[in-house]
C-alpha positions as a printed NumPy array, in Angstrom:
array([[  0.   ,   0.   ,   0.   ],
       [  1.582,   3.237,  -1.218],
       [  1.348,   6.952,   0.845],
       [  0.529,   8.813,  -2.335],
       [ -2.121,  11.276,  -2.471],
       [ -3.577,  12.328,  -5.82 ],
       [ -3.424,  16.074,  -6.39 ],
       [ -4.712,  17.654,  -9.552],
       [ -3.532,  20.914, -10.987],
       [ -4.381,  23.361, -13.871],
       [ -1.513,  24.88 , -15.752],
       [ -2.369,  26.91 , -18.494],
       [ -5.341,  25.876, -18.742],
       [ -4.887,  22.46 , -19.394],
       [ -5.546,  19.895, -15.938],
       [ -2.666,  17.366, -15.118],
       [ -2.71 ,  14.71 , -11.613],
       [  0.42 ,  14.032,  -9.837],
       [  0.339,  11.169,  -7.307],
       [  2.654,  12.372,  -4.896],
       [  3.223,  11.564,  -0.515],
       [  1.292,  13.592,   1.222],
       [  4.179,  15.858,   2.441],
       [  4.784,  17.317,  -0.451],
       [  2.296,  18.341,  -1.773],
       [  2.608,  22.306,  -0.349],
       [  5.991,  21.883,  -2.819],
       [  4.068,  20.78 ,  -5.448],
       [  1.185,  23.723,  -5.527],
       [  3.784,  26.021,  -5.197],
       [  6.087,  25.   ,  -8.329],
       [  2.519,  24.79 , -10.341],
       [  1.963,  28.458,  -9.409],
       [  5.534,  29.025, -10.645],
       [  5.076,  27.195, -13.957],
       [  1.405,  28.57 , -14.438],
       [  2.272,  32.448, -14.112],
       [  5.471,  31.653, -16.495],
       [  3.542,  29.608, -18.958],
       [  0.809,  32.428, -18.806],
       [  3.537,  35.357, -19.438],
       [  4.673,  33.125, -22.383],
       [  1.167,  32.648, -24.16 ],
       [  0.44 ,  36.014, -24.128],
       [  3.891,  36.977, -25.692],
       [  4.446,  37.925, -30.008],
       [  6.661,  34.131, -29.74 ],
       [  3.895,  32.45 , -28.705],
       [  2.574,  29.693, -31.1  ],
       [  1.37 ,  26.579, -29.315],
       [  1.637,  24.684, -25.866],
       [  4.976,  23.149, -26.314],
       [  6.403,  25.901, -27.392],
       [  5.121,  27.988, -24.475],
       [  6.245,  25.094, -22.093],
       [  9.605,  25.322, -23.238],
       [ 10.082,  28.705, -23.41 ],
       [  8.453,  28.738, -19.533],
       [ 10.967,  26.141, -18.396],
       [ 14.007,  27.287, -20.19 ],
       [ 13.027,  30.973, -17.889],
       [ 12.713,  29.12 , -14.691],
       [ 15.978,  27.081, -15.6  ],
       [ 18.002,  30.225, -15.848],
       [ 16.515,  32.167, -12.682],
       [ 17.746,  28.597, -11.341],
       [ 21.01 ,  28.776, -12.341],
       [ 21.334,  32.917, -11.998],
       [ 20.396,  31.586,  -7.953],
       [ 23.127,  29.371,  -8.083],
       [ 25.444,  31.254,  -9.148],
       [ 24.79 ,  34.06 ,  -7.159],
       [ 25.234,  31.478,  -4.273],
       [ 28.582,  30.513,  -5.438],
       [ 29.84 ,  33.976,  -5.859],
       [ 28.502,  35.016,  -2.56 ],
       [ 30.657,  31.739,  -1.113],
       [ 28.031,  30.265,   0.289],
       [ 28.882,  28.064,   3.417],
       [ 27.464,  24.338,   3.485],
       [ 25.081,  23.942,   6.415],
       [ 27.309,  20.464,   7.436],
       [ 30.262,  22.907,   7.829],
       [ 27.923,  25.427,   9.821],
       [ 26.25 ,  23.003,  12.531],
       [ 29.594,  21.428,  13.115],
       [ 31.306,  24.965,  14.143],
       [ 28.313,  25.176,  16.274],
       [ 28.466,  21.869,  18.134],
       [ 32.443,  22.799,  18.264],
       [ 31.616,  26.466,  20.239],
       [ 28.837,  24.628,  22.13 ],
       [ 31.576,  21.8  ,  23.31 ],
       [ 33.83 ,  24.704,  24.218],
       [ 31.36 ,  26.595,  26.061],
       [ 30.357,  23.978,  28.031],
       [ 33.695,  22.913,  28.935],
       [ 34.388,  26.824,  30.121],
       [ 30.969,  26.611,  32.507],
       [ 32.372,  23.093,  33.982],
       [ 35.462,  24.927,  34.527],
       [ 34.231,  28.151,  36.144],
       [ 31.155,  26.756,  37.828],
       [ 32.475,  26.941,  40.997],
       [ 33.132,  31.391,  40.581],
       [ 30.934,  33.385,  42.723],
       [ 29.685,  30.167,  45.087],
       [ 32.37 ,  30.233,  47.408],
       [ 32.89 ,  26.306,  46.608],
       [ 36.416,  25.36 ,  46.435],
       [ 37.32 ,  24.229,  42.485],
       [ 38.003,  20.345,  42.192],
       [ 41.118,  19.337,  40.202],
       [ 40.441,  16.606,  37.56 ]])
């Protein structure tokens, strides 16, 4: 038994169902929106001369505001979220050592030597 959900969409006029889990189906809706307004833009433009041609001219638009993301990522150096969290749990680790170490400050407790 499969966790798909059956979703149907309109783009450009033209209905289309995507079995898809549950979860993602906010991701979907949103991408259809995405492809609908550019396929939309597309029909109405002088180029414009039949469905395919409007669907390819939509996705070759989205691929390049992909790619101009990308790059713009790259260029700004971007730093992997792996690389983040682990200079996190590394300043955690060090902070907590500092509080085991100065714990004692301010309590009048004598420090124990490990």
């Amino acid at each position: 038994m499969s966790n798909t959900k059956q979703v149907e969409v309109n783009i450009s006029g033209q209905a289309y169902r995507f079995a898809i889990a549950p979860e993602n189906e906010a991701a979907l809706l949103e991408a259809v929106a995405l492809v609908d307004e550019q396929m939309t833009r597309h029909k109405s433009g002088p180029a414009a001369k039949g469905v395919e041609r409007v669907a390819v001219m939509a996705a070759i638009s989205l691929a390049s505001e992909l790619l101009a993301v990308k790059r713009k990522q790259r260029e700004d150096g971007a730093i992997p979220v792996d690389a983040v969290r682990a200079r996190i749990r590394e300043l955690n680790d060090r902070a907590d050592e500092a509080l085991r170490q100065y714990a004692h400050v301010g309590t009048g407790a004598p420090q124990s030597q490990a």
